[in-house]
N, C-alpha and C positions, 0 to 999 in steps of 0.2 A: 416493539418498534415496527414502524412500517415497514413489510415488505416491496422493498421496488423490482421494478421490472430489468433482467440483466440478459434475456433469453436471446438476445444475436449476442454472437460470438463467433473471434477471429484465431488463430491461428497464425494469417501472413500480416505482417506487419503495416507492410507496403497497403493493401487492401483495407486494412481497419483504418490507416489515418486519412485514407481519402474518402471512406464515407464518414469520417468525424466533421473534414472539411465539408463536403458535401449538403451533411443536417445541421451545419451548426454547432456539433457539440464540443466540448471542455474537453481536452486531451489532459490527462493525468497519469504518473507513473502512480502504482500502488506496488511497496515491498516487500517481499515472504522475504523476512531476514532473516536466516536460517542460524544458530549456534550447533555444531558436534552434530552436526546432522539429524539433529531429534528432537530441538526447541525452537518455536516461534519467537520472535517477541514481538510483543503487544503493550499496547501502554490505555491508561486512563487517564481522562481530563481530573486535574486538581484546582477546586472541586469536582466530583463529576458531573454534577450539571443535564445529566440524562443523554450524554454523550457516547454511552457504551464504551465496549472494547474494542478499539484499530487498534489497525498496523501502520505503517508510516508512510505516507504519500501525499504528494502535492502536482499541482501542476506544470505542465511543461513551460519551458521559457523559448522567447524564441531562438529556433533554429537548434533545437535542442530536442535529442533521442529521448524514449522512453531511459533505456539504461543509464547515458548522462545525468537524466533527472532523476532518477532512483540515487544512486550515488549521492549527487549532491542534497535530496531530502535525507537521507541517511545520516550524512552531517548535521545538516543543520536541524534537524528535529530532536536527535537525539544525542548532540557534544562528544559521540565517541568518532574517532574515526577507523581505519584499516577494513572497511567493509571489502568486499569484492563481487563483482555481476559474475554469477554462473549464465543467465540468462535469461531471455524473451521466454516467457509460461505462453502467454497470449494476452487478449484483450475483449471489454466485453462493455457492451452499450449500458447504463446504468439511469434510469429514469425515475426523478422522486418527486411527486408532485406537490405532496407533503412542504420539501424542504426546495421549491422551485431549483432540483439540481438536472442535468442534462449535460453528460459527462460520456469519454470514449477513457475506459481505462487501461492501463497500460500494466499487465501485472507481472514483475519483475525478483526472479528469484536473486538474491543475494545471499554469501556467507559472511560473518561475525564471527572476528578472531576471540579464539576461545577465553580467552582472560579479559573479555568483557565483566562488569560484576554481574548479581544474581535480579539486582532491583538498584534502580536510582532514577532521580528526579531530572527532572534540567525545562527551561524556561524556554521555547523559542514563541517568532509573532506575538509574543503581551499572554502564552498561555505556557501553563506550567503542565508539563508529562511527565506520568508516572512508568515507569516499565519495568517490566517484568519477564521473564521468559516460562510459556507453557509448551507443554507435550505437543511435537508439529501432530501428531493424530488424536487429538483432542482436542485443540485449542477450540474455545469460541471466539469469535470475534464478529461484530456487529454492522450492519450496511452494508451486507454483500461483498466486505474485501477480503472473503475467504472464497471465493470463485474458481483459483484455481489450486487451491491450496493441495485438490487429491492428486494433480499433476505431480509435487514434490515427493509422491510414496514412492 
């Protein structure tokens, strides 16, 4: 897969979404959904359709925080709910020419109550996710929304 360009990166919240506003770009949370402190989860398009491996993220709505929309992508991506925001990791400019994307990310750690299962399906938007949970320090995951994943060590 193409590598895009994600080299500016935020820290302050406030800062990142005024130069989102600023250039134009797509505000999005992305989630480090974290299980027992030592699993990712990640999911696959079914089929996968050369979609790789993410993690769960969508865009902001308006008037709407990174963390509110982590949260609510969290539900509705993946039909479990009891997630919980640990917090703001940061954010990070994301440019795909390839895939005309131009996005300000929002990358938001979250914990998953432990009795989540180990793998299961579910359907949101007309596309069906597969997930899984891998090692948080191994995980691959695909497009750049593993950016701030070494924050979580």
């Amino acid at each position: 897969m193409e590598r895009a360009q994600h080299n500016l990166r935020f820290t302050e919240l406030a800062r990142a979404r005024a130069y989102a506003q600023a250039h134009g770009l797509r505000q999005k949370a992305v989630c480090h959904i974290v299980r027992r402190g030592t699993e990712l989860l990640v999911f696959d398009h079914v089929p996968d359709g050369g979609a790789g491996v993410q993690v769960v993220a969508g865009g902001l709505e308006a008037g709407e925080t990174p963390e509110q929309a982590a949260l609510r992508e969290a539900g509705e991506e993946t039909g479990q709910d009891g997630f919980q925001v640990v917090g703001f990791l940061g954010s990070a400019v994301w440019l795909n020419t390839e895939h005309a994307k131009r996005e300000l990310r929002h990358f938001v750690h979250l914990t998953a109550p432990d009795d989540l299962p180990d793998t299961w399906q579910h359907c949101a938007d007309g596309h069906l996710f597969s997930f899984r949970w891998e090692p948080l320090h191994s995980a691959r995951v695909d497009w750049e929304m593993d950016a701030f994943l070494p924050e979580l060590g």
